[in-house]
C-alpha positions as CSV (number, residue, x, y, z in Angstrom):
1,X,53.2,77.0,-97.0
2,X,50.3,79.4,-97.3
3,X,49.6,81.5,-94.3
4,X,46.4,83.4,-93.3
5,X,46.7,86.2,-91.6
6,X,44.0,87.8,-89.2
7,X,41.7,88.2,-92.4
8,X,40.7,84.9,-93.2
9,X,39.6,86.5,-96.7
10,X,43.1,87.4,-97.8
11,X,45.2,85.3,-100.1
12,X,48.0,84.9,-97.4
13,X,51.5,84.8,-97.6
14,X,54.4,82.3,-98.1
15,X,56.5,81.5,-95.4
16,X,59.5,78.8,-95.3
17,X,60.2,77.1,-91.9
18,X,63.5,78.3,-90.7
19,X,66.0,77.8,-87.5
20,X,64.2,80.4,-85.2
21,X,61.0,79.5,-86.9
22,X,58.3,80.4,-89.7
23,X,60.0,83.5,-91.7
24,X,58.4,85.4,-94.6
25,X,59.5,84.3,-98.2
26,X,60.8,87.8,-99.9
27,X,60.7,87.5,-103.3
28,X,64.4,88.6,-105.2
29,X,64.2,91.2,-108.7
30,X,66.2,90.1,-111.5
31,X,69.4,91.9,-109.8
32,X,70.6,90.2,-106.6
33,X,70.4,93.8,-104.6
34,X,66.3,94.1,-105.7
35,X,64.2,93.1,-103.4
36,X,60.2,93.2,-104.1
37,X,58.9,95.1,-101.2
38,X,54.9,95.5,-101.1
39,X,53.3,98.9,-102.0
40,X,50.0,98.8,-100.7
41,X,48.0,99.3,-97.7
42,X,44.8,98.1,-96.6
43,X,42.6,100.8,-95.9
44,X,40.6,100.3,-92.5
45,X,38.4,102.9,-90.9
46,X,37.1,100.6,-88.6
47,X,37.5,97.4,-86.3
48,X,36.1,94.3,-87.5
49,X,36.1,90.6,-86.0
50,X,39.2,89.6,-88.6
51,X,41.0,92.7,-88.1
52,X,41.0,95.1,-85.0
53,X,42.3,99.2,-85.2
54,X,42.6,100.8,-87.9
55,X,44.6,102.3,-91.1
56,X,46.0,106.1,-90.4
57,X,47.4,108.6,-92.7
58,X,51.0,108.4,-91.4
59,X,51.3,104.7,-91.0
60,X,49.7,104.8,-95.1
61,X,52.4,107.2,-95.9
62,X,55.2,104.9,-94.2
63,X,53.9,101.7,-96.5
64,X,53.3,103.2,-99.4
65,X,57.3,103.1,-101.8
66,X,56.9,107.2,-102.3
67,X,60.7,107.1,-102.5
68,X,60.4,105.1,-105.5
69,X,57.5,107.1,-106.7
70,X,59.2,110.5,-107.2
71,X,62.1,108.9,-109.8
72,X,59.3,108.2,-111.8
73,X,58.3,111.3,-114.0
74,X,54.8,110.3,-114.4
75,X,54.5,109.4,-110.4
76,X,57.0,113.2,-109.6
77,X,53.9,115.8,-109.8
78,X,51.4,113.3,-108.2
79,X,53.5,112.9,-105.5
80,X,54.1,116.4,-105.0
81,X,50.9,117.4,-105.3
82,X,50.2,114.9,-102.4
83,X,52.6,116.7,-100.8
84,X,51.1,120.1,-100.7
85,X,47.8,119.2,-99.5
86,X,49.8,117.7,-96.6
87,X,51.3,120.8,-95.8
88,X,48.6,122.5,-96.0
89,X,46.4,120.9,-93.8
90,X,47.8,117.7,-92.7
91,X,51.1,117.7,-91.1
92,X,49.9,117.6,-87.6
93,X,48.1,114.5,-87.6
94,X,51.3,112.5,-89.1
95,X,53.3,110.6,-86.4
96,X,56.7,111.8,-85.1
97,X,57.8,108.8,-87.6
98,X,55.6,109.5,-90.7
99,X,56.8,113.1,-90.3
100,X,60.3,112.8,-90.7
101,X,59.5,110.4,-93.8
102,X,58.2,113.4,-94.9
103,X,60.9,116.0,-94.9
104,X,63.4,112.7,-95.7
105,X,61.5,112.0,-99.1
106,X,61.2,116.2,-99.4
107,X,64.9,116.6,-99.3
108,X,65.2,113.7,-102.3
109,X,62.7,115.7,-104.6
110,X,64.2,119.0,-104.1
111,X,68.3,117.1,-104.8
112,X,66.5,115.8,-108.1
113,X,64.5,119.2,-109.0
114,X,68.3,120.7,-108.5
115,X,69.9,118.2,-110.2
116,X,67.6,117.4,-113.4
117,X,65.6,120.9,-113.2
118,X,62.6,119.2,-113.7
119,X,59.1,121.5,-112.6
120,X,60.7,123.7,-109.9
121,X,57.7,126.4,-109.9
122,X,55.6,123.2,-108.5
123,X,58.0,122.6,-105.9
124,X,58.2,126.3,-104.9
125,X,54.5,126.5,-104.2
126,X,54.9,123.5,-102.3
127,X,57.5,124.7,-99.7
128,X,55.8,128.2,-99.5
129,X,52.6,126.7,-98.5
130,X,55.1,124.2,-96.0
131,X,56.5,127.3,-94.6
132,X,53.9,129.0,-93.8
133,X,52.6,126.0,-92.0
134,X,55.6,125.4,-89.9
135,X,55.6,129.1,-89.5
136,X,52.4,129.0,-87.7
137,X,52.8,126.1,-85.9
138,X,56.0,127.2,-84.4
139,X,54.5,130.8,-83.6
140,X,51.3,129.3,-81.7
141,X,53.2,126.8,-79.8
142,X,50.2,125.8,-76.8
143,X,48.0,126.5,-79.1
144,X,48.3,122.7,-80.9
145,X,49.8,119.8,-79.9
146,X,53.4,118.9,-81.8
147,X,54.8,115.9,-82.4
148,X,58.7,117.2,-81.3
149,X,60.0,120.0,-79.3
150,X,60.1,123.3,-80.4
151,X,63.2,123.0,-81.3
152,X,63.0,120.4,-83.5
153,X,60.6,122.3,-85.7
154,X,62.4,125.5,-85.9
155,X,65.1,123.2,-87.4
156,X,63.2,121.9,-90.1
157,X,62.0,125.9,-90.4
158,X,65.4,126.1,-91.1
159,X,65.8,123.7,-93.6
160,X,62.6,124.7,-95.3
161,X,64.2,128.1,-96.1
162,X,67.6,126.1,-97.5
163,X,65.7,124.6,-99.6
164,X,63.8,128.0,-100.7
165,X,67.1,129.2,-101.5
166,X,68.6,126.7,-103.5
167,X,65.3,126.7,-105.8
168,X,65.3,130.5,-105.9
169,X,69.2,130.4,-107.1
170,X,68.6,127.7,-109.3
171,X,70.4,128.5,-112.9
172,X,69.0,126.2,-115.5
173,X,72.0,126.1,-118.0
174,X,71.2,126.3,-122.0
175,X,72.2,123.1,-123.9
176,X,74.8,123.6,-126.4
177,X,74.0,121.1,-129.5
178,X,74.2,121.6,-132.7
179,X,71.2,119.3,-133.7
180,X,67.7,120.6,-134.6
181,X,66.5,123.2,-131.7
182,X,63.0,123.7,-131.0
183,X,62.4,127.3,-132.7
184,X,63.8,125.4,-135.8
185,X,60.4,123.0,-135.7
186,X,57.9,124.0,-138.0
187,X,54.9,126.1,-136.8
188,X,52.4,123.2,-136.8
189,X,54.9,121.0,-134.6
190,X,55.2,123.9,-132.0
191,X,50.9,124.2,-132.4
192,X,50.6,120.7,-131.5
193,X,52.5,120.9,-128.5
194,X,50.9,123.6,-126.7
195,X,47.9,121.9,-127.3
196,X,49.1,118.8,-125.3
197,X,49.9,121.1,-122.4
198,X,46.5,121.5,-119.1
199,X,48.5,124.3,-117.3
200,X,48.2,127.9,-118.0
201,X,51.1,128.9,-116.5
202,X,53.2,126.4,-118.9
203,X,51.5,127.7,-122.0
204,X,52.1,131.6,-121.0
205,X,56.0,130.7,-120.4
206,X,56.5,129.0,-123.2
207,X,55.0,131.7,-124.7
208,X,57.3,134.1,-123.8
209,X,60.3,132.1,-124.9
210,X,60.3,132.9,-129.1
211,X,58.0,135.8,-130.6
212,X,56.7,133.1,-132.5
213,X,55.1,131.4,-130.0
214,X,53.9,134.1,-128.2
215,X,51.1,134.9,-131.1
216,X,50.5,131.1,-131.4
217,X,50.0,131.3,-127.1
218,X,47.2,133.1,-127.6
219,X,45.4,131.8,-130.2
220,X,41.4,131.6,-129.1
221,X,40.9,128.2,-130.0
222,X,44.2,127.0,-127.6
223,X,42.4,128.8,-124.7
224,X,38.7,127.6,-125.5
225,X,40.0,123.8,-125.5
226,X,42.1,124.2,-122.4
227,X,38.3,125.7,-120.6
228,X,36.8,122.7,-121.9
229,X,39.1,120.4,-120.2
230,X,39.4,122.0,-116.9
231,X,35.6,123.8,-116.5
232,X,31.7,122.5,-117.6
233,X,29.5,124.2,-119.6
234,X,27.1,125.3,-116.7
235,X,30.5,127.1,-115.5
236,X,31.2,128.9,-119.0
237,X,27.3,130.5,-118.3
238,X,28.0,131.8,-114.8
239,X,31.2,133.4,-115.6
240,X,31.3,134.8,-119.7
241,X,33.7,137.3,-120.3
242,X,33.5,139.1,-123.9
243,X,35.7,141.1,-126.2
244,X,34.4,144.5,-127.1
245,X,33.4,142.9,-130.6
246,X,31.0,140.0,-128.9
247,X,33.1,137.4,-129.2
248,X,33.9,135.6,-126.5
249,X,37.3,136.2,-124.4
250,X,38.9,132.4,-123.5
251,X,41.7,133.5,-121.8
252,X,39.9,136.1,-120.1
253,X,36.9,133.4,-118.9
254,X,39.9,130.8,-118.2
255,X,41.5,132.6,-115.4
256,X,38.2,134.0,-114.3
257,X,37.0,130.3,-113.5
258,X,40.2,129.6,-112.1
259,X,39.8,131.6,-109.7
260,X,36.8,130.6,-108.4
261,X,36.8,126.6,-109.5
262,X,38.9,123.9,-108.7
263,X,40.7,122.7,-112.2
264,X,40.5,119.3,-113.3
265,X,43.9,117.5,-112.1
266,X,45.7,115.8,-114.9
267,X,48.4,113.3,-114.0
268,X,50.3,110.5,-115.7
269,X,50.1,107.6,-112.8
270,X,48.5,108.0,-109.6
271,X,47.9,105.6,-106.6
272,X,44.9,103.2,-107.1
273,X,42.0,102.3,-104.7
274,X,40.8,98.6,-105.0
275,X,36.9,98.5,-104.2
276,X,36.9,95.1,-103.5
277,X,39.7,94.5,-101.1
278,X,40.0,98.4,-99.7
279,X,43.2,98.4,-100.5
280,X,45.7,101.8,-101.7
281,X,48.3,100.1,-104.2
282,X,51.0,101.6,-106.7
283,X,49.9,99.8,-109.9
284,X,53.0,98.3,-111.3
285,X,52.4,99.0,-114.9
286,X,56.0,96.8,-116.1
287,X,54.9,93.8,-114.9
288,X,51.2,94.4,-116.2
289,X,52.2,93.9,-119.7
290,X,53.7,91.1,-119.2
291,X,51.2,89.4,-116.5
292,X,47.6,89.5,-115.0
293,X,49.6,91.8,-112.1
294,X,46.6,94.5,-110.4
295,X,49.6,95.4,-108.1
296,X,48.3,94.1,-104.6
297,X,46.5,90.1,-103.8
298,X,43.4,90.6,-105.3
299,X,40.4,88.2,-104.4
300,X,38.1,90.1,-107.1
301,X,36.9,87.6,-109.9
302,X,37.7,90.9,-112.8
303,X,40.2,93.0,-110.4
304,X,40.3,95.6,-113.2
305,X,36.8,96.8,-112.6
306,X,36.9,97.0,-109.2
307,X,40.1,99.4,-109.2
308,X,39.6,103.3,-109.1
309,X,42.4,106.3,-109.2
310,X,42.8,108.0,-106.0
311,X,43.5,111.7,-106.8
312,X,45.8,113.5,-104.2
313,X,42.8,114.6,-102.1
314,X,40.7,111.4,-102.4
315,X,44.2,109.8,-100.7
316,X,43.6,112.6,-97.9
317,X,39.5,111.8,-97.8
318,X,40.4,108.1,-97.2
319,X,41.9,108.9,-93.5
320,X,39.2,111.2,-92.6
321,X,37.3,109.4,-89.5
């Protein structure tokens, strides 16, 4: 039986008559323990005749599966990057409920940063900047309005700090195998990957690793394509930095537009924006190969072309009233 909702537009749902009445139908994985949960929101700033109130940042961060989002390696830095900007800026207007989603899912991507090592330095910056947050907050009680007592955000101080610790201790073990190793690649191969790489930082560590590819780390032409893809050419103008010879110093002009530009953020899967239905979705890329899935109930006659990425501060912008 198809049911429609408050928005007369939307597709509806199915529901199956039960003995305490109309129930949802939820829809069961291949495994019997897998249940398909939705992973979008509908993004309302506004009341309207069909639908009255309106769409917050914490009650989008509740509906949104960002559990489920950090086990997936091209979802992790997204997600944390989310994260930050939170932190930063945004903690106070989640609700008491959204907020301890927040340090819930926090305390999962700091277990699997421990456990499979995977980009600790981004999750460092992230619970500095959360620090010194909660730091503030916590010194210029009055001052704001909490969601909590004090004392509940002193705890979380706490845990904060735990956390710190854990990362700073961290001891990435070396792999013993007696298979090919990466110094053994040849020097194109090791060329090839630093050129796949959009952060400094990674380029200038791996660098630091093998001799080798220290001198391939700062080759000129490695540094001019990574200001290419992060900075414009009206940029390059403003801010030229040259050797004594002339020439032009990539590296130099790199970290000297960093520090006055926002770099272009790179990731491999973010959260999409449907146009046509305002709704935030995880695109479900699996079931897109094998069906005309866009990831939410799309009315759109080509939902392709009416679906945008959402970078981590686009997701903020969209709850800004």
């Amino acid at each position: 039986m198809p049911f429609l909702g408050q928005d007369w537009r939307s597709p509806g749902w199915c529901w199956r008559k039960a003995e305490g009445g109309w129930q949802r139908t939820v829809a069961f994985g291949d495994h019997p323990n897998e249940i398909d949960i939705d992973k979008w929101i509908y993004v309302q700033k506004e009341s309207t005749k069909e639908r009255h109130g309106y769409c917050t940042l914490g009650e989008a961060f509740n509906r949104l599966d960002f559990s489920s989002a950090i086990q997936d390696l091209r979802r992790f830095n997204y997600v944390a990057k989310l994260f930050q900007l939170i932190a930063k800026s945004q903690l106070t207007s989640l609700s008491g409920g959204a907020q301890k989603n927040y340090f819930n899912i926090l305390d999962k991507i700091v277990c699997k940063v421990l456990e499979e090592h995977y980009n600790p330095r981004l999750i460092k910056e992230l619970l500095q900047d959360l620090s010194c947050t909660v730091h503030a907050l916590t010194k210029g009680v009055g001052k704001c309005v909490l969601v909590g007592s004090i004392n509940v955000w002193l705890l979380r101080l706490d845990t904060i700090h735990h956390w710190q610790l854990q990362l700073h201790n961290l001891d990435i073990p070396k792999k013993m195998s007696n298979g090919t190793k990466f110094c053994d690649l040849p020097l194109d191969t090791h060329n090839t990957i630093l050129y796949k790489f959009s952060d400094a930082s990674d380029i200038i560590n791996l660098g630091q690793a093998i001799p080798t590819l220290h001198m391939l780390s700062e080759n000129r032409n490695l540094w001019r394509k990574l200001c290419l893809f992060h900075f414009s050419e009206r940029q390059f103008s403003m801010n030229m930095v040259l050797t004594e010879s002339g020439s032009v110093d990539w590296k130099g002009l790199y970290f000297s537009l960093q520090r006055h530009n926002p770099q272009r953020e790179h990731y491999g899967d973010t959260l999409h924006f449907c146009r046509h239905c305002s709704i935030l979705f995880w695109k479900d890329r699996h079931l897109g190969l094998f069906f005309k899935d866009c990831g939410h109930p799309c009315t759109a006659a080509d939902p392709e072309r009416a679906l945008v990425p959402v970078s981590p501060q686009h997701f903020i912008d969209l709850f800004k009233f």
